[in-house]
VOVO-766876 format. One record per atom (N, C-alpha, C): x, y, z; residue in one letter. Coordinates in steps of 0.02 Angstrom, whole numbers, plus 32768, in hexadecimal, padded with zeros to 4 digits. Example, Ala and Ser with C-alpha at 12.3 -4.5 7.8 and 13.67 -1.06 7.14 Angstrom:
<rs>
82947EE48186a
82677F1F8186a
82947F5B8186a
82827F908162s
82AC7FCB8165s
82858002818As
</rs>
This chain:
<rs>
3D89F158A654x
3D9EF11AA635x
3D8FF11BA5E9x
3D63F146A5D3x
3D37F148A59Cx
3D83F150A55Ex
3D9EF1A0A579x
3DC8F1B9A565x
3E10F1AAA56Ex
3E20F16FA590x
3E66F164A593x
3E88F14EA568x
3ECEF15FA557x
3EF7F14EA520x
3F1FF116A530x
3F39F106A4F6x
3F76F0D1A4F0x
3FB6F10FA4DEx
3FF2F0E1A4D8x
4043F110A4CBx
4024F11BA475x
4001F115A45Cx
3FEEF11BA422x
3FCFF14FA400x
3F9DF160A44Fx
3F67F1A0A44Bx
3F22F175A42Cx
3F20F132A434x
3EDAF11CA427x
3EABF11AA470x
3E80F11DA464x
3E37F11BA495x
3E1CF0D8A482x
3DF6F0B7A4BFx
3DD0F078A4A8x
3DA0F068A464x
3D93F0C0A449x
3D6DF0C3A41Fx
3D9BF0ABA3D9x
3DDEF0CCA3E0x
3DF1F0CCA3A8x
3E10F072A3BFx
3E13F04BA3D9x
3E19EFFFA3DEx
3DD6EFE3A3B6x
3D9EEFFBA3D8x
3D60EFD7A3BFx
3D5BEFD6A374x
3D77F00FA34Dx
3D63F02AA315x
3D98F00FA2F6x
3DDDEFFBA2F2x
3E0AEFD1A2E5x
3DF3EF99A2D9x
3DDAEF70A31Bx
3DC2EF2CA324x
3D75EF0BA307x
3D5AEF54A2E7x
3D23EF46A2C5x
3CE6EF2BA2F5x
3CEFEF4DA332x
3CAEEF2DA359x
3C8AEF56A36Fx
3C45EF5CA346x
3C25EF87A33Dx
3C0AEF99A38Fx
3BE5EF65A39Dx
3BB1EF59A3CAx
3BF9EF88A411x
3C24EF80A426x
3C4BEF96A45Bx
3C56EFEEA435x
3C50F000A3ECx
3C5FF036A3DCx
3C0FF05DA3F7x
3BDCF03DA3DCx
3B9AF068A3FFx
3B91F058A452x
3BAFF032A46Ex
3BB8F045A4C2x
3BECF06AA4CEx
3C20F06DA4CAx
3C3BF0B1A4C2x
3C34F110A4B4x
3C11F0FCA47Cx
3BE6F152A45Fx
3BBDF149A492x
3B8AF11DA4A8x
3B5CF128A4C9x
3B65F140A51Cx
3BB3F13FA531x
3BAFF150A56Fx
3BEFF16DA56Ex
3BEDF19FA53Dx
3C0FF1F6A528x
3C4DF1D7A50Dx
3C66F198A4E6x
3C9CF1B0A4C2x
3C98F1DBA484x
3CD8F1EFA47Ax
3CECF221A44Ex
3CDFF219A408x
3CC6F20CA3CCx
3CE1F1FAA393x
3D11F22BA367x
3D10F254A38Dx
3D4EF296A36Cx
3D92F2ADA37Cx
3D97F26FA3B8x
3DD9F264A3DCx
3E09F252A3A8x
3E4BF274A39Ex
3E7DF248A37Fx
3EA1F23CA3A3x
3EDBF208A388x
3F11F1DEA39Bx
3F60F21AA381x
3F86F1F4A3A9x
3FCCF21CA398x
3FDDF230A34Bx
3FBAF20CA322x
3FC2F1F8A2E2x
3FA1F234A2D4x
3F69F249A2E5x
3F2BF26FA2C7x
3EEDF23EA2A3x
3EE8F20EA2B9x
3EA9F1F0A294x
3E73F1EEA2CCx
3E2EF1F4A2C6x
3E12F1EEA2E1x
3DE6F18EA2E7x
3DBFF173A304x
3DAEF132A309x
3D8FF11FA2CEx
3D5CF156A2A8x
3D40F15CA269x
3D8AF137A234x
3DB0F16CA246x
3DF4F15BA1FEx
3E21F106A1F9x
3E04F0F6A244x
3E34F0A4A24Fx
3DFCF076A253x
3DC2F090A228x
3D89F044A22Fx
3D82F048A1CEx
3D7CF000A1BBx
3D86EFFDA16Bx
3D30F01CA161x
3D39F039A126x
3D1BF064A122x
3CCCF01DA111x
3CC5EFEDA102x
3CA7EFADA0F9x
3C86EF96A12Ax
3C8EEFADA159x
3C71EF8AA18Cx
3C42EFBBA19Fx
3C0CEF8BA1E3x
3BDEEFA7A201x
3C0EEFE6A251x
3C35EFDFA251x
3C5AEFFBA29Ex
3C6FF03EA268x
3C71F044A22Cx
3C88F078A218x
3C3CF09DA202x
3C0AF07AA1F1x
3BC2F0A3A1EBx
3BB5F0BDA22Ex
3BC0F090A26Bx
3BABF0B6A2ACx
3BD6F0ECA2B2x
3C07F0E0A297x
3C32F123A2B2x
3C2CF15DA291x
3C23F152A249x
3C05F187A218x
3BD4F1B0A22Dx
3BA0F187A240x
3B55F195A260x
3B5AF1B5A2A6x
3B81F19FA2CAx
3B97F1D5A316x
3BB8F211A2E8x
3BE2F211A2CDx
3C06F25BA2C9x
3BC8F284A2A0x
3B92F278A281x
3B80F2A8A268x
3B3FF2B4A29Ax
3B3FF2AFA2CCx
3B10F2D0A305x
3B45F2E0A330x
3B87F2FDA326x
3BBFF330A33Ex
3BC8F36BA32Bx
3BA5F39EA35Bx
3BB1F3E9A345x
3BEFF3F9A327x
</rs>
């Protein structure tokens, strides 16, 4: 469920990170979503959260404890 797409190629992650909600983006990472998943587009959830917000520091902060 973690990993399922829309006709778009988004994951719930890349919704959360859109919708700026942080708190559903760290339950997510926390029970194995992806933050390096992209969408049909090629963006990953990092690239569709304004870079201003706190949902884009969590996501910053997950990808760099990604081998």
């Amino acid at each position: 469920m973690l990993e399922t797409v829309d006709t778009e190629g988004d994951t719930p992650l890349h919704h959360a990170a859109r919708g700026e909600y942080s708190d559903v983006i760290r339950l997510l990472l926390a029970h194995g979503a992806s933050p390096t998943k992209t969408n049909i587009h090629g963006k990953t959830p990092l690239e569709l959260a304004d870079p201003e917000t706190e949902a884009w520091r969590v996501l910053k902060e997950a990808l760099g404890s990604v081998p």
